[in-house]
C-alpha positions in Angstrom: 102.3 2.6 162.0 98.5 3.2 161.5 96.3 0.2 162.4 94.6 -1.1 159.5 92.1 -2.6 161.6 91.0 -0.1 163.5 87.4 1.7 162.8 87.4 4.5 159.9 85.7 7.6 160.6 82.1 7.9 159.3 82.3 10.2 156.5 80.4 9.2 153.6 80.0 11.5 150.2 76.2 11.9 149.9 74.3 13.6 147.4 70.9 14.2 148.8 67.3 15.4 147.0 65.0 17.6 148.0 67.1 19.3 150.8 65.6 22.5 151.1 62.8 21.2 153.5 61.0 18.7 155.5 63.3 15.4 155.8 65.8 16.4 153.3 66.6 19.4 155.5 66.3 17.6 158.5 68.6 14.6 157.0 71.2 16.9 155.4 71.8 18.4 159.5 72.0 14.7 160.9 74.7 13.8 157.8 75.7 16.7 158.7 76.5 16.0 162.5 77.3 12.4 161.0 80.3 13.9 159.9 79.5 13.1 156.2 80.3 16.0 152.8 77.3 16.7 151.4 76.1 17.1 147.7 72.5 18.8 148.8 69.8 19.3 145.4 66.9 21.1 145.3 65.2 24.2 142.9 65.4 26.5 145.0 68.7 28.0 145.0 68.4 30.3 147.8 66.7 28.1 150.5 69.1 25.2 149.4 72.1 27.6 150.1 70.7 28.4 153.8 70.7 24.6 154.1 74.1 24.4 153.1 75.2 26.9 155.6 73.4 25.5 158.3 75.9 22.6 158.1 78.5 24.2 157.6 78.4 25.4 161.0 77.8 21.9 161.8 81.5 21.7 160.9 80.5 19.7 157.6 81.8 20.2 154.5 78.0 21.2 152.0 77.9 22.3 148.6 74.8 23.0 147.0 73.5 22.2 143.3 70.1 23.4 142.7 68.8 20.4 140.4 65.5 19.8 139.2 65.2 16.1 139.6 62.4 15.7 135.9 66.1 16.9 134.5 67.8 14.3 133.3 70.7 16.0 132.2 70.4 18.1 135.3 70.8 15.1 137.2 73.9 13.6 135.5 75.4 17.1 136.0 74.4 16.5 140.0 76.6 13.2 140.1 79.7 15.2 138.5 79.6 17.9 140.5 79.7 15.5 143.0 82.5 13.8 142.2 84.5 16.9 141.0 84.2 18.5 144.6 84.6 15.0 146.5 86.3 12.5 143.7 83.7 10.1 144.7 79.8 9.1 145.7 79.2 6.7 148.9 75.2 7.5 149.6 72.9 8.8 146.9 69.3 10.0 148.3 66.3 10.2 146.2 64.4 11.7 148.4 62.5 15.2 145.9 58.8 14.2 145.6 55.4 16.3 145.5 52.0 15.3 145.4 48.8 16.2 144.1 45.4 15.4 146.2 42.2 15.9 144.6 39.6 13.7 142.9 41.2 11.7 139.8 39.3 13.5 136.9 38.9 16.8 138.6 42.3 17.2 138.9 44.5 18.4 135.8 45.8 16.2 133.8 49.1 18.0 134.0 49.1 17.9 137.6 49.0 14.2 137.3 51.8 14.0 135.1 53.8 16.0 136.9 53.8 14.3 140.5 54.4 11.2 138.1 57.6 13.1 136.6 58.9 14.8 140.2 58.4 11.3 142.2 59.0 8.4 139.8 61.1 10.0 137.0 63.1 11.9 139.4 64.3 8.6 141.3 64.8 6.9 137.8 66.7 9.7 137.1 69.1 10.0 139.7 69.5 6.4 139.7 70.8 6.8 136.3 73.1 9.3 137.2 75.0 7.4 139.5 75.0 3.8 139.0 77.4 4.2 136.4 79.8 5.2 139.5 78.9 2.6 141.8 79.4 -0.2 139.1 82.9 1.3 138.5 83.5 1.4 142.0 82.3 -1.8 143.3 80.2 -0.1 146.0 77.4 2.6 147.0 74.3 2.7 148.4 71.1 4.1 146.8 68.5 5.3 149.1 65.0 5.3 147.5 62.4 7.5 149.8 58.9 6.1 148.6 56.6 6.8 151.8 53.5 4.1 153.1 51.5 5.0 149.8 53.9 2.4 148.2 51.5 -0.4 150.1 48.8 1.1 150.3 46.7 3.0 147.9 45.6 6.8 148.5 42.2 7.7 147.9 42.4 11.2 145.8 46.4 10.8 145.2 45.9 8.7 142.2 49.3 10.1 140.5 51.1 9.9 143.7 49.7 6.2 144.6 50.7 5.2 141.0 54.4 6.7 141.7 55.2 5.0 145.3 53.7 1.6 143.9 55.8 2.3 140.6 59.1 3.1 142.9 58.9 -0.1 144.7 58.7 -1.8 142.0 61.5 -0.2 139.8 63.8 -0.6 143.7 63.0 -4.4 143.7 63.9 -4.9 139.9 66.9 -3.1 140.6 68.0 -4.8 143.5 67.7 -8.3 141.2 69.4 -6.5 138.7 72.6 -5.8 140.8 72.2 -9.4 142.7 75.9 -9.4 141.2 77.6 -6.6 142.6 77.6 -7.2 146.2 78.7 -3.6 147.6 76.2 -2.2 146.0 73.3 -1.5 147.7 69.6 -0.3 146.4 67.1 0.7 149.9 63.5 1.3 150.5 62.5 3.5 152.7 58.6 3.6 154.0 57.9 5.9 156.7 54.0 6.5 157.8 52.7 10.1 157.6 55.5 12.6 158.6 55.1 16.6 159.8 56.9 18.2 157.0 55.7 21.1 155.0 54.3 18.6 152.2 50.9 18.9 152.4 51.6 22.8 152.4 53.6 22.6 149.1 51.1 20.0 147.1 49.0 20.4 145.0 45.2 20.6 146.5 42.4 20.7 144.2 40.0 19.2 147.3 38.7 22.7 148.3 39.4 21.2 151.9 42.5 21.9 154.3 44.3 19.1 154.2 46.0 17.5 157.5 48.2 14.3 157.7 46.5 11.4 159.9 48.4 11.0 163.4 50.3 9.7 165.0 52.4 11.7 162.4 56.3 11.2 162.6 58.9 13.7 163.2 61.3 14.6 159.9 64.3 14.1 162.2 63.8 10.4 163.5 63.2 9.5 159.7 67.1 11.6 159.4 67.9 9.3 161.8 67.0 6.2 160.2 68.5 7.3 156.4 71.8 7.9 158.6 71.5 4.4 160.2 70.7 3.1 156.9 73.8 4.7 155.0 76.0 3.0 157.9 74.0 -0.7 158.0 71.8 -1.3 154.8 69.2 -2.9 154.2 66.9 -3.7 151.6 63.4 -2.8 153.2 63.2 -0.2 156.4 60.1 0.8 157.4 59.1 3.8 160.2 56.4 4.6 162.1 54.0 2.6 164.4 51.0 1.8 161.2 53.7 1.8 158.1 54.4 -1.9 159.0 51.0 -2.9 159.8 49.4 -1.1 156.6 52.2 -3.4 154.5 50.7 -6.4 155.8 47.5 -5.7 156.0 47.3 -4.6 152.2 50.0 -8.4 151.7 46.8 -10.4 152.9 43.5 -8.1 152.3 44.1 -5.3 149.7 40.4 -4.6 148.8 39.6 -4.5 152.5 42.6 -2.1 153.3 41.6 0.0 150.3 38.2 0.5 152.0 39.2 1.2 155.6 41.7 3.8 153.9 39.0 5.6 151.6 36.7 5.6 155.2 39.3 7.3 156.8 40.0 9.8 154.0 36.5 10.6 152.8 36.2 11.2 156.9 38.9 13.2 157.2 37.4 15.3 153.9 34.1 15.9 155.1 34.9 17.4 158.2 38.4 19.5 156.7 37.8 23.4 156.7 37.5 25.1 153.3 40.6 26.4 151.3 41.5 27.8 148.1 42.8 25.8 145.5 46.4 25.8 144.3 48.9 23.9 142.2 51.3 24.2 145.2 55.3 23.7 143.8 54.5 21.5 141.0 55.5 24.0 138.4 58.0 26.3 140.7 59.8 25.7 143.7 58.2 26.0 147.2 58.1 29.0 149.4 58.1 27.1 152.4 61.5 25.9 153.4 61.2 24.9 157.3 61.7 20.9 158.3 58.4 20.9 160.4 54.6 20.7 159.2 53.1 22.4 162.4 51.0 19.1 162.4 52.6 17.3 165.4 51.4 19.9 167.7 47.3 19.6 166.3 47.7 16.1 166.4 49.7 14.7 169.5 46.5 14.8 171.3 44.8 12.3 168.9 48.0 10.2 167.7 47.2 7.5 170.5 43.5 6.7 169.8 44.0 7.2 165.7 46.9 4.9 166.2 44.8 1.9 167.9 42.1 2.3 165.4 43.4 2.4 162.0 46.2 -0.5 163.6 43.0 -2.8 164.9 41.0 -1.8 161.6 44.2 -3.3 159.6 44.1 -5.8 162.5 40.2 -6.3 162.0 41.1 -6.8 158.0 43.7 -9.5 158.6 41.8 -11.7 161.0 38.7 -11.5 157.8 41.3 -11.9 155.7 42.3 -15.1 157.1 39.2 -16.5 158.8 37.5 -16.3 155.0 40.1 -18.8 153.6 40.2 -21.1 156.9 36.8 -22.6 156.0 38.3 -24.0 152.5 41.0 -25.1 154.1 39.1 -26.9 157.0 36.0 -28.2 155.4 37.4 -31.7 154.5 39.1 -32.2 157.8 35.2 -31.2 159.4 33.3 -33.4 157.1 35.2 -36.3 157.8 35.3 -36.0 161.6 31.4 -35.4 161.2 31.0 -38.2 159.1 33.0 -40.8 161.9 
């Protein structure tokens, strides 16, 4: 007689975004060893196939739906292929997003609206999608990729700052909103700056070769966490030595963590190499389909020291931060022990 007690296997239905590359590639193979069935989404058909086939010789069972996520439609057809091929949805991933880096008014206006469209509309849209399940179910988990930017702002990604601080606040009013149904579940994830191709698919209207600041994170340790996450979740997950920092930092001095962040990225700027500019895959699908940036290697080197400074900038901010209130606080108890 089976033992209803005993542990069940781990093998969640997930439907994940933006699989083709970076950490959706690298968290469809760790579902993939998981043991979970994947639902993997992206635009381009071909490199999302490859994906797809990569765990299937991990032994999992992959389909592949090449979605684009500003589809709403596209998206509701995403949850019912889904369910057609698996009969249900545990883990949903939003996890497509782009970017656009340039100066605010030199960049187009269309540019703008598009990053807004790929990284806020396409969460709201797969959210959409499969709620309805997860209410009708009773459970699910929704995984809502947002990155650092969500806390702190980006100098030159206005669009992209505007969508990470827009996703954190559509997760939190969702969370509230489903306060009632206990099994399900609505996460954040914030991981620091990760070595993906991203900055290679972006938009760049900068004129300058654009690098992530180290230490930058591998795509597969941030697998690792959405894996963890989809076993044990939790309502706020952050990854990376500076992502938890930054949060704070920008909870107690915002204006001062806005300026140590433009320092560091008008820096970075000045001393970047030339290149051409491009509207990267905000209007077609990326040609670059590998998990890795190349950045880790460039930056390993520097990781440690840029890691102690921009954490004892933050540092520096939140000591200001709070000695500039102590004296407000204090004054009374001073003036009193001055005046006996």
């Amino acid at each position: 007689m089976p033992n209803s007690d005993a542990p069940q296997p781990f093998a969640p239905v997930v439907v994940l975004t933006g699989a083709s590359s970076g950490i959706g590639h690298a968290t469809a193979l760790a579902f993939a060893r998981a043991g979970a069935r994947l639902v993997l989404a992206a635009r381009g058909a071909q490199a999302l196939d490859r994906v797809a086939a990569e765990c299937e010789l991990l032994d999992a069972r992959a389909l592949a739906v090449p979605t684009d996520v500003t589809d709403a439609d596209a998206m509701r057809a995403l949850a019912d292929a889904a369910i057609e091929r698996f009969g249900h949805i545990d883990v949903w991933i939003n996890n497509a997003g782009t970017g656009a880096v340039g100066a605010f008014d030199a960049t187009p206006i269309e540019a703008h609206q598009r990053v807004i469209e790929s990284n806020l509309i396409g969460h709201l849209n797969g959210a959409h999608a499969v709620l309805p399940h997860f209410r009708q179910r009773g459970r699910g988990t929704l995984i809502n990729m947002i990155s650092s930017g969500g806390w702190i702002a980006t100098p030159y990604a206005a669009a992209y700052t505007a969508s990470q601080f827009g996703l954190r606040g559509f997760s939190e009013a969702l969370r509230a909103e489903l306060g009632s149904l206990p099994g399900v579940h609505v996460c954040e994830v914030y991981p620091a700056f990760v070595d993906t191709p991203g900055l290679l698919h972006g938009a760049n209207y900068t004129g300058k070769r654009l690098h992530p600041a180290p230490p930058v994170l591998d795509p597969r340790q941030v697998a690792a966490s959405l894996v963890a996450l989809a076993k044990t979740p939790r309502d706020v997950t952050s990854i990376g030595s500076v992502a938890l920092p930054g949060r704070l930092a920008h909870a107690v001095a915002p204006g001062l963590t806005g300026r140590v962040s433009a320092w560091f990225t008008n820096r970075a700027l000045n001393r970047a190499d030339p290149a051409p500019i491009t509207n990267g895959n905000l209007f077609e699908p990326s040609r670059v389909h590998t998990i890795d940036g190349g950045h880790r290697t460039l930056a390993t080197r520097a990781a440690p020291v840029a890691a102690v400074a921009l954490a004892g900038a933050l540092g520096l901010g939140l000591l200001w931060a709070l000695r500039s209130r102590r004296p407000h606080q204090q004054g009374p108890a001073r003036s009193r022990q001055a005046a006996g």
